[in-house]
N, C-alpha and C positions, 0 to 999 in steps of 0.2 A: 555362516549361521551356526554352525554347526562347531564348531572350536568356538566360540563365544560359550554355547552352551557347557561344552568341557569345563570351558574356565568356571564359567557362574555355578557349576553343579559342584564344583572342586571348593566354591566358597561358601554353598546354601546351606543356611539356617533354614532348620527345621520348625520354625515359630512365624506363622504369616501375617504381614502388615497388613494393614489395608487403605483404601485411599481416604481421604478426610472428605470427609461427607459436606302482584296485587293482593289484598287478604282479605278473605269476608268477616274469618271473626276478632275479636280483638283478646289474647291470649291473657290469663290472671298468672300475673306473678305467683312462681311456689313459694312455699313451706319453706321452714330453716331446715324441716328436717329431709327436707329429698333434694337440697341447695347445690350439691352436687355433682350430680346426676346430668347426663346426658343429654335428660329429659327435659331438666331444670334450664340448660345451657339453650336448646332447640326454642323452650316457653318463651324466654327471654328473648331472642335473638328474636323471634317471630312477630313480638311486641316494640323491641326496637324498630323493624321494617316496617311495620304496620302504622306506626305513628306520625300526625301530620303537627302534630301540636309540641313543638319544643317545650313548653312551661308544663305540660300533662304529662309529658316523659318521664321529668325531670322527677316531679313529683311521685310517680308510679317505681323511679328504681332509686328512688332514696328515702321509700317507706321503711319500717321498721321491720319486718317479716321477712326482709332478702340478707342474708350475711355473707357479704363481698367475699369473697375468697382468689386468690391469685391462677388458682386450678380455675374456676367457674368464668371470671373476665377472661381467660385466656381461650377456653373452648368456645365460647361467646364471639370472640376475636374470630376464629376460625370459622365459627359458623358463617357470620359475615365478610367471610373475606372478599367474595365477588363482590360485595357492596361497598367499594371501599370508604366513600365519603361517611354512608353511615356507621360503619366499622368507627371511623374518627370522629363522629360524633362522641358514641357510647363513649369511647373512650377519656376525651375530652370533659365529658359532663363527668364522670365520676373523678378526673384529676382537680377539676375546677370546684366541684358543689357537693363532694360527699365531706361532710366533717369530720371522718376518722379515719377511712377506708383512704391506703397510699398502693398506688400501683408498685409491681412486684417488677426487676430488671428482663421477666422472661415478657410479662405485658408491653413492657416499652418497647425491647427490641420486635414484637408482631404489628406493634404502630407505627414505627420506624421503618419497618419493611411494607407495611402498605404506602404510605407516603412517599415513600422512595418508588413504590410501582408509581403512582398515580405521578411521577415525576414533581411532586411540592420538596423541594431538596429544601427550601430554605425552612418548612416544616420538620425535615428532618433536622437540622440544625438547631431547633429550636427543643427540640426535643431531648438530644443529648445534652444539650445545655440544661434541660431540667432533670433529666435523671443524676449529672452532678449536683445541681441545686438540692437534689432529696438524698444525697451523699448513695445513689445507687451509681456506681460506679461503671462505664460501658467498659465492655468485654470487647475480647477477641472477635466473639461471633455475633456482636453487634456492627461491628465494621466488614465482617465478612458478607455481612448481608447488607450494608450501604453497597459494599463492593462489585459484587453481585448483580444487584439493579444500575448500577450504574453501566458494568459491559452490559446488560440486557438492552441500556437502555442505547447502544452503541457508541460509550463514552469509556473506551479502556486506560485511557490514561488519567481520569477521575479517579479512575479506580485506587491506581497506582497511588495519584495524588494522597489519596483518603489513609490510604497501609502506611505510607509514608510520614502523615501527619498525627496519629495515633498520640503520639505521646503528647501531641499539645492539649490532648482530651484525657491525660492522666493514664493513659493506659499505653504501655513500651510493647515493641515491635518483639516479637521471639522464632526461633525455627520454626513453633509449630502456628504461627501466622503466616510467616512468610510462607509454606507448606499452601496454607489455605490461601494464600493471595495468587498464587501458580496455578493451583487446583481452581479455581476462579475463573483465569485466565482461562487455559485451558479445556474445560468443559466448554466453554462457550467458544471453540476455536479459535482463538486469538494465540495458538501456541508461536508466532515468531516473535511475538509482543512478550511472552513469557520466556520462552528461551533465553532473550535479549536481559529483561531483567535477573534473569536466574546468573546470567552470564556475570552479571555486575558484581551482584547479590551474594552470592554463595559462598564465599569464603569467610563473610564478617559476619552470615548466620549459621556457618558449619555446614554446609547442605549435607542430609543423611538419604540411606536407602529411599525414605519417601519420598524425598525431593524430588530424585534422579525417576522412582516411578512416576510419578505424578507427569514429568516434562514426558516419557516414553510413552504413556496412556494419552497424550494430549497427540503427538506427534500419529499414533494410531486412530486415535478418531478422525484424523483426514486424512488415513489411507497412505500416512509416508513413514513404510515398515523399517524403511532403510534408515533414516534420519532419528527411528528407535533404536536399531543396532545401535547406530554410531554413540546414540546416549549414552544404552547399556555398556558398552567396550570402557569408556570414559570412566565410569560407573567403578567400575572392577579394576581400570588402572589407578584408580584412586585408594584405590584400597579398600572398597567397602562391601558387605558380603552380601547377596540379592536373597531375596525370600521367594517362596512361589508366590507370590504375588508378582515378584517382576516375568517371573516365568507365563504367567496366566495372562500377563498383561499384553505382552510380545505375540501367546497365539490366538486369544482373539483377535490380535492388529491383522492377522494375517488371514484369517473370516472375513473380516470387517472389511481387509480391499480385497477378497475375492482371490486371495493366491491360497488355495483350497489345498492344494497338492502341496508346499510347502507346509503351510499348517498342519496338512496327517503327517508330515516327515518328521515335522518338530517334536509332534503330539510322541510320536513313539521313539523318537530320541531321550525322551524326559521318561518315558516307561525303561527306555534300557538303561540308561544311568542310575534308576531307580530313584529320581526323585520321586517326594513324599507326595505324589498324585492326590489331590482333596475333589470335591462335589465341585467344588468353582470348577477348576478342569474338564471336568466331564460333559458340565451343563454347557463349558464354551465350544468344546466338539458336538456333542449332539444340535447345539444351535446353529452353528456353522455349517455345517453337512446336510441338517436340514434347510435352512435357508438356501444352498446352492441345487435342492433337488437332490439330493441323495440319501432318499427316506430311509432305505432296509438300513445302509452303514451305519445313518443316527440310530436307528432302532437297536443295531446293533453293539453299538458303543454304549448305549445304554442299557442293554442286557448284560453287559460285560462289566458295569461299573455297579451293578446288585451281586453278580458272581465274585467280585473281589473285594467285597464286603462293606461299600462305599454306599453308604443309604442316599437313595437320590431325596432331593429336598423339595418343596413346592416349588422354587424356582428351575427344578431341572424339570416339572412335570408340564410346569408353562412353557418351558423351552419346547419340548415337546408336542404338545398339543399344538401349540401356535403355527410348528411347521409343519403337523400334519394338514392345518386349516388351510394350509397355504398350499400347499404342494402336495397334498395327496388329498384325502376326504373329512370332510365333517362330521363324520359317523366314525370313522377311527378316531379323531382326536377327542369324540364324545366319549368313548369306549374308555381310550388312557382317562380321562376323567372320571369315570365311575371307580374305575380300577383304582386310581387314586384314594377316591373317598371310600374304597371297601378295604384298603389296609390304612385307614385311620388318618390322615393328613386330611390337612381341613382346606378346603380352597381361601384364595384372597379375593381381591375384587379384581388383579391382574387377570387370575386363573379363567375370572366371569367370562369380563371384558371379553378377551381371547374366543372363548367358546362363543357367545353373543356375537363377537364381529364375523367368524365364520357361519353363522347361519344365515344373517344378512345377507350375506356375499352370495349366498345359494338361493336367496329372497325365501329366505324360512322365516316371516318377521313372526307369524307366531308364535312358536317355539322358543323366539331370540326372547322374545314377552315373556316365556314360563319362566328363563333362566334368570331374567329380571327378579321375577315374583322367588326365587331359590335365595337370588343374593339377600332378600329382606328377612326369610327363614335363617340362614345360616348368619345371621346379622353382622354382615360385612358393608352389605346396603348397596342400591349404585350408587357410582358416583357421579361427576359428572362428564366423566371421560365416557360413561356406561350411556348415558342421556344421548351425547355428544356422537357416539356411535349411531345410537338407532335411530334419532331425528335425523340425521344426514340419510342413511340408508331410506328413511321412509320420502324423505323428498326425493331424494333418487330414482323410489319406485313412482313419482308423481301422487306421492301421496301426501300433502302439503296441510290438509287437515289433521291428521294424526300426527305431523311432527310438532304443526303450533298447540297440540291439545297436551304431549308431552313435554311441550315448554311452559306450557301452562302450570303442570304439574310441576316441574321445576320449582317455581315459582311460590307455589303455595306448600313447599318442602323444607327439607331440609339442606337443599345441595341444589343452590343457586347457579346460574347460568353463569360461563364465564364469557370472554374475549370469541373463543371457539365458536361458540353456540351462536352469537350474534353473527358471527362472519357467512354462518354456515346460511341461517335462517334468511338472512339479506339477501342472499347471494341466488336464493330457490327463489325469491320473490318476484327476481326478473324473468322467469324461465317461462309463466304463463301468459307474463304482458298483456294483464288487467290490472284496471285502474285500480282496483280496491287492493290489490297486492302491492302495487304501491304503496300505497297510502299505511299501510301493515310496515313495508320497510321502512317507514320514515318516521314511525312510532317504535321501531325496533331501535334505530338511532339514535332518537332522542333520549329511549329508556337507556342505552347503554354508555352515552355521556353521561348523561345523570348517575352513573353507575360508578362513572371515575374510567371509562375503557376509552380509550382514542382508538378512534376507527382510523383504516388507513384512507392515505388523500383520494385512491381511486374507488373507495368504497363511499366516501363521505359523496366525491363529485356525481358518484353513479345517481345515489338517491337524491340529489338534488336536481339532475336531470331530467329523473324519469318523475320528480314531483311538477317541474316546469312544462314537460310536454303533457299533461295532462291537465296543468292548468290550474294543481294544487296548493294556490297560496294560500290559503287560511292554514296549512299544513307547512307551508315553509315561513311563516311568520314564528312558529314555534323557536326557530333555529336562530332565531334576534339577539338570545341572551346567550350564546352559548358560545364561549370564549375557544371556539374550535374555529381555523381557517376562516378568518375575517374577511379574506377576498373575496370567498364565493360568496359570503353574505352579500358585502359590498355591491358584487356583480347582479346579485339576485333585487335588491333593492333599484339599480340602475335599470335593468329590466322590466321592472313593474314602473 
């Protein structure tokens, strides 16, 4: 370990890479002049959801008083994201029926990547073929994100397929694709898939420093430190010089599987060598040491990394706090949090989340509620990972009313429920085995097909069981049209 680092310190660049990344009322369209605006994108979005009348839509967002902008349909895009189908509507109606208004290549590729969730691939296809048609020409990270949903969707050699076909869409293959098609692979653990390819690969795309991080940070997120060595070694007989990045990348791996005591060994091999130590470094030892339980050392590594003049960042304060939530108190990781925002760093919605899922966990659900009511002050907002926390915790505490009443709130917001939330909410349904909680999860069901979400087989079979022992067919007749798992209909129709 240890002579690898000689060598890679013997070659490091000082310049660090990094890896390649229901409604009651009905809303009036804004002004040109606040078109914009946040507020503008929420109006909209909340009009598109709310509308049952396709010709009334149509009309309401191709008035005269809205001026289409490529910023405004794209936050618009986002706001509905959990909604996928309706997302492709908006989308759709303004490609098909505005007369002058052309979508922008940043619009396409956010329709392309829902379509690609909601698995409509030959959507997708139709899609690229129009942005050629409007000579919008697909990018790199338009295919990085077919790529993407395709391992999501556990289809990695689509993936592959897709990188490799690039050019018959006008758009040629380059290092920094191939980069993201690894990076791809990779995050999503598919690294012997990517290995393999990288193996083929790398010589007719130059593989550089990124490359070779990219396979080493893949190999670390499943915990095989070794089979990173053996990258990096490769790496450096190649000739090529590492950055702290690859330094950073190798002692998280070694966090990440738990050889803790190697990790400190590394940690302060790279202080005596004097590589150029950055806040990445620090925040991955203080996270590591805290996630293993060894609060004073993080604490300490982090008093050590303001004494040698290294300003910790929000993300070293999240590191932080989270493992105090975890492994020591709620009340100290609250404490780093104020101390936080009393030298001027502003929290994210991570920083929230983090302090909110700690007070749950101590069933503090009020408090968890004020910090909610902080995220909307400091307007970072929840999200719905913020939702997604406290609904679950509040079923947990058998408090099933207040979770449906802040799904509720979901709902009539700005930050829609995703895949999460249904799993979660279904799932509390069966806990008190009443009919009418049934009958709740199979309206939960129905709204999150409708949604464009595919529940899994044993979630779909659960509410269809617990709809039949109770005798619920006007309730399971709903699930007639719904082109999800046609046997259980099948079986359910053979039944009645």
């Amino acid at each position: 370990m240890f002579s690898l680092l000689s060598k890679l310190s013997s070659l490091h660049s000082k310049t660090p890479l990094h890896l390649p990344k229901p409604f009651t009322t009905t809303p009036i369209p804004p002004s040109q002049t606040t078109m914009n605006t946040p507020a503008a994108a929420s109006t909209l979005a909340n009009l598109i959801l709310t509308s049952t009348n396709p010709q009334s839509l149509t009309q309401s967002l191709l008035c005269s008083s809205i001026n289409w902008t490529p910023l405004l349909v794209d936050n618009i895009l986002k706001h509905l994201w959990n909604h996928g189908p309706k997302a492709l509507q908006f989308f759709h109606l303004l490609l098909h029926n505005h007369p002058t208004y052309t979508h922008s290549a940043s619009s396409f590729n956010h329709a392309i990547d829902i379509a690609a969730r909601l698995r409509n691939y030959a959507a997708v296809f139709t899609l690229l073929h129009r942005m050629r048609s409007l000579r919008l020409q697909p990018t790199p990270k338009t295919f990085a994100i077919i790529a993407e949903r395709y391992v999501a969707a556990g289809k990695p050699d689509k993936a592959l397929k897709i990188f490799l076909s690039m050019h018959e869409h006008g758009c040629f293959q380059d290092l920094h694709s191939f980069n993201t098609i690894l990076d791809v692979l990779c995050k999503a653990r598919r690294v012997e898939k990517a290995w393999k390819f990288f193996k083929v690969l790398r010589g007719r795309f130059k593989a550089d420093v990124i490359s070779y991080n990219i396979i080493a940070n893949g190999w670390c997120l499943i915990k095989k430190t070794n089979k990173a060595l053996e990258t990096l070694k490769e790496m450096v007989e190649k000739g090529l010089t590492p950055t702290l990045t690859t330094y950073n990348i190798l002692l998280k791996g070694y966090f990440r599987a738990g050889q803790i005591e190697n990790g400190w060994k590394f940690f302060l091999e790279m202080k005596k060598r004097k590589c150029e130590i950055d806040v990445v470094t620090y925040t991955t030892v203080v996270h590591g040491l805290g996630v293993m339980g060894e609060i004073k050392r993080a604490q300490k590594v982090f008093d050590e990394m303001v004494e040698e003049g290294v300003l910790p960042s929000v993300a070293t304060y999240n590191a932080l706090i989270q493992v105090l939530c975890k492994k020591d108190s709620v009340e100290n990781a609250i404490s780093v949090f104020e101390e936080m925002l009393s030298k001027g760093y502003v929290p994210n919605s991570t920083t929230y989340n983090v302090v909110i899922r700690g007070l749950c966990h101590k069933e503090q659900m009020e408090r968890a509620m004020e910090y909610m009511d902080r995220m909307r002050d400091d307007e970072c907002g929840p999200n719905v990972q913020t939702y997604n926390i406290m609904i679950r915790y509040f079923l947990y505490a058998g408090e099933i009313e207040k979770g449906l009443e802040l799904f509720e709130k979901m709902n009539s917001g700005d930050c829609l429920p995703n895949l999460d939330t249904y799993n979660i909410l279904i799932s509390a349904m069966f806990v008190r085995k009443k009919s009418n909680d049934l009958l709740v999860a199979g309206k939960l069901l129905i709204e999150m097909v409708d949604r464009g979400f595919m529940p899994r087989r044993l979630t779909f079979n659960r509410v269809l069981d617990g709809l039949l022992l109770t005798g619920s067919f006007a309730s399971l007749m709903q699930f007639k049209d719904k082109p999800i798992l046609n046997f259980s209909w099948r079986m359910i129709i053979f039944l009645n």
